[in-house]
N, CA, C and O atoms as a GROMACS GRO file, in nm:
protein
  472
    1UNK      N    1   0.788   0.035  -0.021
    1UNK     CA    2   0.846   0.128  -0.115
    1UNK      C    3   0.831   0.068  -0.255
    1UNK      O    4   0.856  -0.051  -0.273
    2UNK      N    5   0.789   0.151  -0.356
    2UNK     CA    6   0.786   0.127  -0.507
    2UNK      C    7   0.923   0.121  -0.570
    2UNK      O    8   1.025   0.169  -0.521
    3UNK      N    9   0.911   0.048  -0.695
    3UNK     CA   10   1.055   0.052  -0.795
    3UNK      C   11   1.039   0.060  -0.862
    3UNK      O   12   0.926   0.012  -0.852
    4UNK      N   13   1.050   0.098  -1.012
    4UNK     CA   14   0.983   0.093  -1.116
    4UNK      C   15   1.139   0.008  -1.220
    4UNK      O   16   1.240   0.074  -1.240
    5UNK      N   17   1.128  -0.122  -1.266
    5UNK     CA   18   1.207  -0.176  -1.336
    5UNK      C   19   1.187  -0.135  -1.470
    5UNK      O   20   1.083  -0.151  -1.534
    6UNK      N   21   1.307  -0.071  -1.515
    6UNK     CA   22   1.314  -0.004  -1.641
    6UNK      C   23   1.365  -0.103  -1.742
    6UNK      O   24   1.415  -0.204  -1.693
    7UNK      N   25   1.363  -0.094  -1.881
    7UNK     CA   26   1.391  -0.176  -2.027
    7UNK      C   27   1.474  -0.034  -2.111
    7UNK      O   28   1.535   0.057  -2.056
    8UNK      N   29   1.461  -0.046  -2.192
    8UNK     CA   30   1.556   0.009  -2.297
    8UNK      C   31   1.523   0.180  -2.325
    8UNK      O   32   1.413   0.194  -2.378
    9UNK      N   33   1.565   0.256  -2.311
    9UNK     CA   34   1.533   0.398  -2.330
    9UNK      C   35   1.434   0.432  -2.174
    9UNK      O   36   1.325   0.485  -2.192
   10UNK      N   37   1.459   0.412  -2.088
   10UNK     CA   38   1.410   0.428  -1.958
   10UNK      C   39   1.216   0.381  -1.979
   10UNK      O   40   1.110   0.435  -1.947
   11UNK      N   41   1.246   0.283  -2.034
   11UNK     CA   42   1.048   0.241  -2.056
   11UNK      C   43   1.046   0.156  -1.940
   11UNK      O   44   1.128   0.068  -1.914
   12UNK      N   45   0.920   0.197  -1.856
   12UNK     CA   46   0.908   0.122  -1.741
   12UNK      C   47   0.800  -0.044  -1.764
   12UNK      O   48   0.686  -0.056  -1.809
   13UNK      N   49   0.911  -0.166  -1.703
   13UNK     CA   50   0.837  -0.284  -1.778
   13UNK      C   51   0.768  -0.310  -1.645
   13UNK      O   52   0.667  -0.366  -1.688
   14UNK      N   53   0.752  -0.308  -1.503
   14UNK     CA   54   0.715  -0.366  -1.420
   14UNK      C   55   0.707  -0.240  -1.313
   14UNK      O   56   0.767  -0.135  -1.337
   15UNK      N   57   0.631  -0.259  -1.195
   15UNK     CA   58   0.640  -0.178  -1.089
   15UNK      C   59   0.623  -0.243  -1.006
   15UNK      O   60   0.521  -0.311  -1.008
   16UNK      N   61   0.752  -0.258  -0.848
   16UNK     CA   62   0.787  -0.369  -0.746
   16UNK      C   63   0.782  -0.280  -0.705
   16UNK      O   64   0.821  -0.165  -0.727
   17UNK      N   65   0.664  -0.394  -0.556
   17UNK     CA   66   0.684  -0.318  -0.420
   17UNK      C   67   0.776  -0.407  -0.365
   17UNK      O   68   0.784  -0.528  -0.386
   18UNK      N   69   0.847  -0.336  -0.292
   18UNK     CA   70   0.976  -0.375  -0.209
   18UNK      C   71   0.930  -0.415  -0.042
   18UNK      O   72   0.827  -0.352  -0.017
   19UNK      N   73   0.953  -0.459   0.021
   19UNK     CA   74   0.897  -0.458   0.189
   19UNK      C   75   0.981  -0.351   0.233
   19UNK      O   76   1.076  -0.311   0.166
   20UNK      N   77   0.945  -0.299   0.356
   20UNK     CA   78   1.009  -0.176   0.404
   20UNK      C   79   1.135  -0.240   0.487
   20UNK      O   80   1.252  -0.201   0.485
   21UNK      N   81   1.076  -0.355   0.563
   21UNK     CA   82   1.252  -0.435   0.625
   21UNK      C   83   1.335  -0.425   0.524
   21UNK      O   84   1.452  -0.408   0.561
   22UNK      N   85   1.312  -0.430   0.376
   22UNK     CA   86   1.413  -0.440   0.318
   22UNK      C   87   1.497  -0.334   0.292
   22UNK      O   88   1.612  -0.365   0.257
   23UNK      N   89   1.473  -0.231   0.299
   23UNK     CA   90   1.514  -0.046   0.313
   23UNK      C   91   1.581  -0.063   0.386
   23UNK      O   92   1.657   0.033   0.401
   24UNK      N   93   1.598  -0.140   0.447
   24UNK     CA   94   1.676  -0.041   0.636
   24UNK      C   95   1.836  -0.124   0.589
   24UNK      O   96   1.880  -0.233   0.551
   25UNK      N   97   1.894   0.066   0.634
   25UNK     CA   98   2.064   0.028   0.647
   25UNK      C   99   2.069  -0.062   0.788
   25UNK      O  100   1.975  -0.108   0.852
   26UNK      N  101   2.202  -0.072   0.811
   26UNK     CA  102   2.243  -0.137   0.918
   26UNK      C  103   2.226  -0.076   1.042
   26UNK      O  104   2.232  -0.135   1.149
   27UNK      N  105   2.197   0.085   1.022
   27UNK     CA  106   2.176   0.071   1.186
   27UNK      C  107   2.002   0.162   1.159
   27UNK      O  108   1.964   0.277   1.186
   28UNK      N  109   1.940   0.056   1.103
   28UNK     CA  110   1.759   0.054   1.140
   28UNK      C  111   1.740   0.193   1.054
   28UNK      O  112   1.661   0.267   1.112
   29UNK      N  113   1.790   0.246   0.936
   29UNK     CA  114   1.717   0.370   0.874
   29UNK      C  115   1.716   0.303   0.751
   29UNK      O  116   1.782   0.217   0.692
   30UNK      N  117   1.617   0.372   0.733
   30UNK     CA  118   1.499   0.369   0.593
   30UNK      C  119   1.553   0.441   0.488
   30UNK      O  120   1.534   0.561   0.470
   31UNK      N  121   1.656   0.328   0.380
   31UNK     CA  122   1.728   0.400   0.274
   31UNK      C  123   1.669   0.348   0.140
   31UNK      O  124   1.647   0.229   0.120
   32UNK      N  125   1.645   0.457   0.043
   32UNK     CA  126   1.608   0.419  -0.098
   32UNK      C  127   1.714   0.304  -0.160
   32UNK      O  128   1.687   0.195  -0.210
   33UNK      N  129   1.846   0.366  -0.137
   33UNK     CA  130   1.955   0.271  -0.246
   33UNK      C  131   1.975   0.136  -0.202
   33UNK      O  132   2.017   0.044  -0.272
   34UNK      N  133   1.933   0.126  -0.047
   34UNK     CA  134   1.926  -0.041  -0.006
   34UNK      C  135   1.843  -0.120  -0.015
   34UNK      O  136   1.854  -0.225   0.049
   35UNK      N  137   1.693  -0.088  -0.125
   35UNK     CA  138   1.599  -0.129  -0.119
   35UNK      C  139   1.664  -0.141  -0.274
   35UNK      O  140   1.686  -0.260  -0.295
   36UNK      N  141   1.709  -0.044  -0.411
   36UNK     CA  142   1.776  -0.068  -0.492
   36UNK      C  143   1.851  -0.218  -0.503
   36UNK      O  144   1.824  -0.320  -0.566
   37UNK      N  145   1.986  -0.173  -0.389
   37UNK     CA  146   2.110  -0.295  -0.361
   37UNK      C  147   2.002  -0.397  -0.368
   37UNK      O  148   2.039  -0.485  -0.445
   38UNK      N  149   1.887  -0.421  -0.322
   38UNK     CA  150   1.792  -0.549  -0.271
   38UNK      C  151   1.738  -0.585  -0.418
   38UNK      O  152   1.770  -0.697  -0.460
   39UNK      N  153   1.685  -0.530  -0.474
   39UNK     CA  154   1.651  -0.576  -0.613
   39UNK      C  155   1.751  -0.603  -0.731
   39UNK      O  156   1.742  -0.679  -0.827
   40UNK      N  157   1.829  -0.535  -0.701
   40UNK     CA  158   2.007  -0.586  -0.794
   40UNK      C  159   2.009  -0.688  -0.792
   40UNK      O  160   2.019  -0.753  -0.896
   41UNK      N  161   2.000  -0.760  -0.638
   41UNK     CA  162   2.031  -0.847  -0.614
   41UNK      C  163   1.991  -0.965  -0.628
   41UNK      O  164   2.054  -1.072  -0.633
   42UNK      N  165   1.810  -0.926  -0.638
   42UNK     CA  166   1.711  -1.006  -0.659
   42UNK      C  167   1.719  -1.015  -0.814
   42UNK      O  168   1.749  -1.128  -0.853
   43UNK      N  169   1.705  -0.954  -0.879
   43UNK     CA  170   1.707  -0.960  -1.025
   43UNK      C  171   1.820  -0.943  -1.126
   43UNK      O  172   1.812  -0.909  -1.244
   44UNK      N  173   1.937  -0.976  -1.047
   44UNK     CA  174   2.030  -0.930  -1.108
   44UNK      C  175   2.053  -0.791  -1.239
   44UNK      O  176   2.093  -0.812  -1.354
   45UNK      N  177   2.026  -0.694  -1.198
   45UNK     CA  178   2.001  -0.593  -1.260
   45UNK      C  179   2.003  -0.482  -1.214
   45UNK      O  180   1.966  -0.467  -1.097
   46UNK      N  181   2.034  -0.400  -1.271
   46UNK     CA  182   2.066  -0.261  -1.212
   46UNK      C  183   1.960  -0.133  -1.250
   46UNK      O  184   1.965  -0.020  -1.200
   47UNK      N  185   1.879  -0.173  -1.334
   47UNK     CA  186   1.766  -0.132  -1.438
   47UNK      C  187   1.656  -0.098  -1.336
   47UNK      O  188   1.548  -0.147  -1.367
   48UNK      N  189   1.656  -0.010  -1.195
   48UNK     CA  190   1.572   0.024  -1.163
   48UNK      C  191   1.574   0.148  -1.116
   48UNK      O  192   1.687   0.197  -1.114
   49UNK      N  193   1.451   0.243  -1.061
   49UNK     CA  194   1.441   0.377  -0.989
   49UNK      C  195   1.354   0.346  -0.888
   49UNK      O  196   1.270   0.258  -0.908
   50UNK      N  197   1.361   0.405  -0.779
   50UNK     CA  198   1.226   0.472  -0.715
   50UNK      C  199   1.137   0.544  -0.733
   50UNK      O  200   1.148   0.656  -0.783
   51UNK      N  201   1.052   0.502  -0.704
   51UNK     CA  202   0.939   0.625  -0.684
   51UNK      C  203   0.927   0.700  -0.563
   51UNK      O  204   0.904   0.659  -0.449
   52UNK      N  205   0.944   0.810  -0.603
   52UNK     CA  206   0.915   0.885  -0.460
   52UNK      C  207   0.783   0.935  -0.422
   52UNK      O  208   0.680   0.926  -0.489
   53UNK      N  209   0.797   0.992  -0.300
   53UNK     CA  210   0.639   1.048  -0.286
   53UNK      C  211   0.637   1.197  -0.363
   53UNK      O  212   0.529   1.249  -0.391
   54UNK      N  213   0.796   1.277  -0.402
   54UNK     CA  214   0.781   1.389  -0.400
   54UNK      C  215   0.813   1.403  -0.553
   54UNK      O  216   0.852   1.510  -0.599
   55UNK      N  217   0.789   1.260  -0.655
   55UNK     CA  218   0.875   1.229  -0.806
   55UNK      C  219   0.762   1.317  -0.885
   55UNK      O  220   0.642   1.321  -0.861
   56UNK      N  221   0.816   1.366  -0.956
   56UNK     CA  222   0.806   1.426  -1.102
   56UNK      C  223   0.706   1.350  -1.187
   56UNK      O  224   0.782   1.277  -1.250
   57UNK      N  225   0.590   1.323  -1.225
   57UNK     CA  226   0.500   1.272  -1.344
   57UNK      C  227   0.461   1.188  -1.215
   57UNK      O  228   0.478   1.194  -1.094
   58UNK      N  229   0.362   1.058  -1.363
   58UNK     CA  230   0.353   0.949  -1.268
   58UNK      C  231   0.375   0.809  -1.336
   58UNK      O  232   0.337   0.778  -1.448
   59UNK      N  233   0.407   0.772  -1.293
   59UNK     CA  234   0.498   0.605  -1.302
   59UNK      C  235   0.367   0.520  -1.296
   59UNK      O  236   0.284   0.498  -1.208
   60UNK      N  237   0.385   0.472  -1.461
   60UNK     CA  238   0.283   0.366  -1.486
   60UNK      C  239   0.374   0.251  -1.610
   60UNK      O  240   0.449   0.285  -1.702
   61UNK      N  241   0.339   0.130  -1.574
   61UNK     CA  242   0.365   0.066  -1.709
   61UNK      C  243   0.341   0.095  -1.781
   61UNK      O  244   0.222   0.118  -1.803
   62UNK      N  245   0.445   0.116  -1.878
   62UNK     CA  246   0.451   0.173  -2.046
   62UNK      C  247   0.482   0.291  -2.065
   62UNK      O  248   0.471   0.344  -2.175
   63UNK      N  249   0.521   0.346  -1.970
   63UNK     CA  250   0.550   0.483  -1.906
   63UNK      C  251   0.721   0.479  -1.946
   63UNK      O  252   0.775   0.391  -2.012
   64UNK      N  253   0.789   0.605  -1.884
   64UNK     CA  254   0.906   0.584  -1.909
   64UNK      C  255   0.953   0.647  -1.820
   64UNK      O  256   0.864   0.720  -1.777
   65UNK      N  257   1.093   0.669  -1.737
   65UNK     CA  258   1.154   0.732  -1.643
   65UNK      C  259   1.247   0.846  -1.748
   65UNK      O  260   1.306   0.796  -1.843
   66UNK      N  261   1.253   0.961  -1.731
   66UNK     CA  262   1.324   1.039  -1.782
   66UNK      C  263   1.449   1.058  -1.750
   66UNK      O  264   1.468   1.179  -1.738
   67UNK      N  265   1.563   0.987  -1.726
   67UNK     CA  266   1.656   1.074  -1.588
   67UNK      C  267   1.714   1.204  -1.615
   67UNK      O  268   1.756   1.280  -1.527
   68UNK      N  269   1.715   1.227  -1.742
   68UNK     CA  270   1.773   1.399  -1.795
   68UNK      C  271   1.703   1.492  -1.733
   68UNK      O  272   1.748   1.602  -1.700
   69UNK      N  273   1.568   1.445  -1.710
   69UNK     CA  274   1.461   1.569  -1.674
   69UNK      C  275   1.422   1.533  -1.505
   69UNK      O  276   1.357   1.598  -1.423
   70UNK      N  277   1.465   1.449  -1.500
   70UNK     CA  278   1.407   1.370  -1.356
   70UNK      C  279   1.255   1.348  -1.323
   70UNK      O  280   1.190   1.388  -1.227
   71UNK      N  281   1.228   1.292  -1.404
   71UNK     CA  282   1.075   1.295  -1.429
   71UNK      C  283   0.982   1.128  -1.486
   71UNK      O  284   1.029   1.048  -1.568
   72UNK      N  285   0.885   1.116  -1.434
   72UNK     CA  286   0.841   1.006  -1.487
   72UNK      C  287   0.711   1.068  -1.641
   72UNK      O  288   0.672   1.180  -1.674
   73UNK      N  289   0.692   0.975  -1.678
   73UNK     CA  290   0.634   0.977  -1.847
   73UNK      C  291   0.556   0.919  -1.839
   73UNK      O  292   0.588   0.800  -1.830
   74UNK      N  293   0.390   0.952  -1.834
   74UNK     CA  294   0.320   0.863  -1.820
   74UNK      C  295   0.280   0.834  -1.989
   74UNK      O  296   0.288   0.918  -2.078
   75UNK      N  297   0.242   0.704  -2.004
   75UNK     CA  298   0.160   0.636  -2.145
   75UNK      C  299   0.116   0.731  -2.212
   75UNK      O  300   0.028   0.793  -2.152
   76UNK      N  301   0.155   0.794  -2.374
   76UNK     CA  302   0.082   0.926  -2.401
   76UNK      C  303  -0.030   0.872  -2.477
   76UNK      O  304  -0.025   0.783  -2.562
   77UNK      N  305  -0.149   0.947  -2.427
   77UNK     CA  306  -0.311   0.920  -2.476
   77UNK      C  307  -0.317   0.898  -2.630
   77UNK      O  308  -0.340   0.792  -2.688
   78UNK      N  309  -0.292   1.020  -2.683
   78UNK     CA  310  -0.297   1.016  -2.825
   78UNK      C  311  -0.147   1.056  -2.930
   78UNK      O  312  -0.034   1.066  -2.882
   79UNK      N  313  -0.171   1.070  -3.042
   79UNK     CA  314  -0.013   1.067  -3.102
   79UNK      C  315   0.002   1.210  -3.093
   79UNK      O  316   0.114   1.256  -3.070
   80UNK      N  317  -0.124   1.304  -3.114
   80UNK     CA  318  -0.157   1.474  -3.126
   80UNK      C  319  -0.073   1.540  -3.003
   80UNK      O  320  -0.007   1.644  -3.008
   81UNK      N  321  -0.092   1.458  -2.898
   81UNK     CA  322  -0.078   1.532  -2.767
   81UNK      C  323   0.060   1.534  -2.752
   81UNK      O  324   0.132   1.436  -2.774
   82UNK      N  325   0.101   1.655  -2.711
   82UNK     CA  326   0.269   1.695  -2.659
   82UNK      C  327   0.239   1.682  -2.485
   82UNK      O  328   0.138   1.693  -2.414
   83UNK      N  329   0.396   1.651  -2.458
   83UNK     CA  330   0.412   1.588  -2.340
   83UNK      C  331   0.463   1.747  -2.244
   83UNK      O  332   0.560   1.811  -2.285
   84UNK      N  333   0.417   1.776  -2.169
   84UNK     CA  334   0.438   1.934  -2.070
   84UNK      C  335   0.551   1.893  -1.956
   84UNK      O  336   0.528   1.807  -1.871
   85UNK      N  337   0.680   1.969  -1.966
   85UNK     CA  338   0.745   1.902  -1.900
   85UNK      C  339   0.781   2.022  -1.775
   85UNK      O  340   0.891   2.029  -1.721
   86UNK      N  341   0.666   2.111  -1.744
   86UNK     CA  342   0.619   2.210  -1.636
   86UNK      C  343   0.531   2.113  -1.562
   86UNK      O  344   0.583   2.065  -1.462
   87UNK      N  345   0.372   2.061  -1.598
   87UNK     CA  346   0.277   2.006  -1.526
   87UNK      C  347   0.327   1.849  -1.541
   87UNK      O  348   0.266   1.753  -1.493
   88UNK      N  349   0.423   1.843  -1.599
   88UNK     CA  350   0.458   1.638  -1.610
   88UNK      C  351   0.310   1.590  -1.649
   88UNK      O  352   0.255   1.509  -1.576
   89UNK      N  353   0.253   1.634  -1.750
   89UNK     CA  354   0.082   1.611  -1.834
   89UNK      C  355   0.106   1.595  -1.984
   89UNK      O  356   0.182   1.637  -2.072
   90UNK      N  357   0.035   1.539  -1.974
   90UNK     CA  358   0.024   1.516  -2.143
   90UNK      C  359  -0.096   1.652  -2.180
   90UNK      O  360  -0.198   1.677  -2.116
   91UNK      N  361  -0.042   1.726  -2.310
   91UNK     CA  362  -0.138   1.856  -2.344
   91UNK      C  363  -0.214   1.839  -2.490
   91UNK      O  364  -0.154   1.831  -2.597
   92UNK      N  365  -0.367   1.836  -2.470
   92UNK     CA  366  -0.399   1.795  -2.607
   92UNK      C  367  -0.400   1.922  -2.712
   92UNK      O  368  -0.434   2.034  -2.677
   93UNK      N  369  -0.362   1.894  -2.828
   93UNK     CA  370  -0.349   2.003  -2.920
   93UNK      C  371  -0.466   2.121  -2.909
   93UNK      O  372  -0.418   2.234  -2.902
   94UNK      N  373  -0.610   2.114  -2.906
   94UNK     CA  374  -0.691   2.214  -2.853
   94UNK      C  375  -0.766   2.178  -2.694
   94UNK      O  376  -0.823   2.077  -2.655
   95UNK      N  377  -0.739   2.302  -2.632
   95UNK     CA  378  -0.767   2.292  -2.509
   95UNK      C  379  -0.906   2.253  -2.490
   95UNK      O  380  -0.995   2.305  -2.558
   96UNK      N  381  -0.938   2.130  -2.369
   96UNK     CA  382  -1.041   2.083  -2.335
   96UNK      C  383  -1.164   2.182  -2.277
   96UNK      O  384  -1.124   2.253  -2.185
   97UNK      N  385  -1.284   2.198  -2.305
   97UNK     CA  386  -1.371   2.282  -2.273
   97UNK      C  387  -1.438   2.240  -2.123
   97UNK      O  388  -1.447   2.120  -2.096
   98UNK      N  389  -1.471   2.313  -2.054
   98UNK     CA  390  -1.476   2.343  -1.927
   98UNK      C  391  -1.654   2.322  -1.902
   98UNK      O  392  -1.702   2.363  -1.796
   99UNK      N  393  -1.734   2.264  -1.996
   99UNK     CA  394  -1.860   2.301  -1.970
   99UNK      C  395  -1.914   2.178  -1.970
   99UNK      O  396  -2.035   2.185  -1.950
  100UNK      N  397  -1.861   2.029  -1.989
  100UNK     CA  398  -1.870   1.925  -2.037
  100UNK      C  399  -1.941   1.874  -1.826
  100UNK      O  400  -1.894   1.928  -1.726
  101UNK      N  401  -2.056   1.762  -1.822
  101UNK     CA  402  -2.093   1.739  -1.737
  101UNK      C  403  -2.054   1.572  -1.712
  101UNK      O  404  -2.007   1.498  -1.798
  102UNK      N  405  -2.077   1.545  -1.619
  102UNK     CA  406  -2.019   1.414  -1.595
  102UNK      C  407  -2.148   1.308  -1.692
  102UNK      O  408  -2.119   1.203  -1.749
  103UNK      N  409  -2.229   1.344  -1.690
  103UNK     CA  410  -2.361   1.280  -1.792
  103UNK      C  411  -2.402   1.310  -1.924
  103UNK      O  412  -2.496   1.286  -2.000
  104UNK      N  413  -2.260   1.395  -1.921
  104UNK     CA  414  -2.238   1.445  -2.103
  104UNK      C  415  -2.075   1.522  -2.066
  104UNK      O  416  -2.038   1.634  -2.030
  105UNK      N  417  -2.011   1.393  -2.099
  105UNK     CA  418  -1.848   1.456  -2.056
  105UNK      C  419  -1.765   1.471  -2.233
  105UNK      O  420  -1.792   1.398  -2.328
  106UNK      N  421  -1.681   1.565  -2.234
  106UNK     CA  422  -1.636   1.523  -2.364
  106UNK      C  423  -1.530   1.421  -2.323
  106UNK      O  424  -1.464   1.380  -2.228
  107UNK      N  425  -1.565   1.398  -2.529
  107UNK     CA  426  -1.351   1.294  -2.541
  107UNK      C  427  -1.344   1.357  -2.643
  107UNK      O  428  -1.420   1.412  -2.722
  108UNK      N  429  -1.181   1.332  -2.621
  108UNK     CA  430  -1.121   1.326  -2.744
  108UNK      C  431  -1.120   1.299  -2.888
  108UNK      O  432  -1.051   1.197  -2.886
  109UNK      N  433  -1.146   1.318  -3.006
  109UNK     CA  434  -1.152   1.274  -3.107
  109UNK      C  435  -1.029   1.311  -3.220
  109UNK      O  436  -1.020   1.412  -3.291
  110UNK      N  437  -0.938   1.193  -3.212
  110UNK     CA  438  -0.821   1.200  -3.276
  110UNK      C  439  -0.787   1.211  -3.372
  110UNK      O  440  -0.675   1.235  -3.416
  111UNK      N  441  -0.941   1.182  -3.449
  111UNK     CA  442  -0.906   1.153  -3.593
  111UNK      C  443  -0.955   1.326  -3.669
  111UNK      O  444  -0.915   1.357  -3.782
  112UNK      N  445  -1.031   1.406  -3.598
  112UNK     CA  446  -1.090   1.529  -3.631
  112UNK      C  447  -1.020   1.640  -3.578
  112UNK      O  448  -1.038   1.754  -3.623
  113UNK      N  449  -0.895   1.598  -3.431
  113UNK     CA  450  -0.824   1.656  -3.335
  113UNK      C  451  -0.959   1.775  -3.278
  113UNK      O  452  -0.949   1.897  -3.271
  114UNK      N  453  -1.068   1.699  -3.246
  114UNK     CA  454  -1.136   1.809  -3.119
  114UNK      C  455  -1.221   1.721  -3.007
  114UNK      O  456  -1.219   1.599  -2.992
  115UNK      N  457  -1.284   1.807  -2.944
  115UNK     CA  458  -1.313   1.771  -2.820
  115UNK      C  459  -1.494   1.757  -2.872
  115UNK      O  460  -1.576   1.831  -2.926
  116UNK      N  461  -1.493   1.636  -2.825
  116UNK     CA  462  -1.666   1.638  -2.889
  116UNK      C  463  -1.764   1.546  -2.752
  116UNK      O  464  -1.714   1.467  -2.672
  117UNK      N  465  -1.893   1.581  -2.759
  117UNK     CA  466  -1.977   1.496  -2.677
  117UNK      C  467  -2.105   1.408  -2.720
  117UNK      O  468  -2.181   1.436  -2.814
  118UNK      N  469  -2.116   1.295  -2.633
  118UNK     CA  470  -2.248   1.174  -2.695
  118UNK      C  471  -2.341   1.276  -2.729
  118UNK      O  472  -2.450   1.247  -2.777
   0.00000   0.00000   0.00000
């Protein structure tokens, strides 16, 4: 099971895998908050979440845990881009064009805010 150890404003500084023996209540079931209790304990700290399989965004260092929204925050690409808190995506100010090939893909260009290719 994943953890994601949080810092100041829910910014995620680390991501621990936990062993699954360590999950299990006392009578042999597979609990999130005892895999929690286990890292409290280990790190003296209370500064963590799970990741679930069924969580909201995706949980990366530098990322942030939302808990208002219940959602993870992934690293935003550029400063332009607003964060979609329907698709948990980062949305770039003009929509990406659909015609771009993997041997001529666009990027981003932040400083012009459009979508351009080599």
């Amino acid at each position: 099971m994943q953890y994601c150890k949080l810092g100041i404003n829910g910014k995620i500084l680390n991501i621990i895998e936990v062993a699954d023996q360590d999950c299990f209540d006392a009578d042999g079931n597979f609990d999130n908050n005892i895999g929690l209790e286990f890292l409290e304990s280990v790190f003296n700290s209370t500064l963590f979440c799970p990741i679930l399989l069924n969580s909201n965004g995706n949980a990366e260092i530098g990322g942030k845990w939302d808990e208002d929204n219940n959602c993870f925050i992934s690293v935003q690409p550029f400063n332009s881009w607003t964060f979609n808190m329907t698709t948990y995506e980062w949305d770039p100010p003009v929509v990406k064009p659909d015609d771009g090939t993997p041997d001529n893909p666009y990027s981003w260009d932040e400083s012009n805010q459009e979508w351009t290719q080599k």
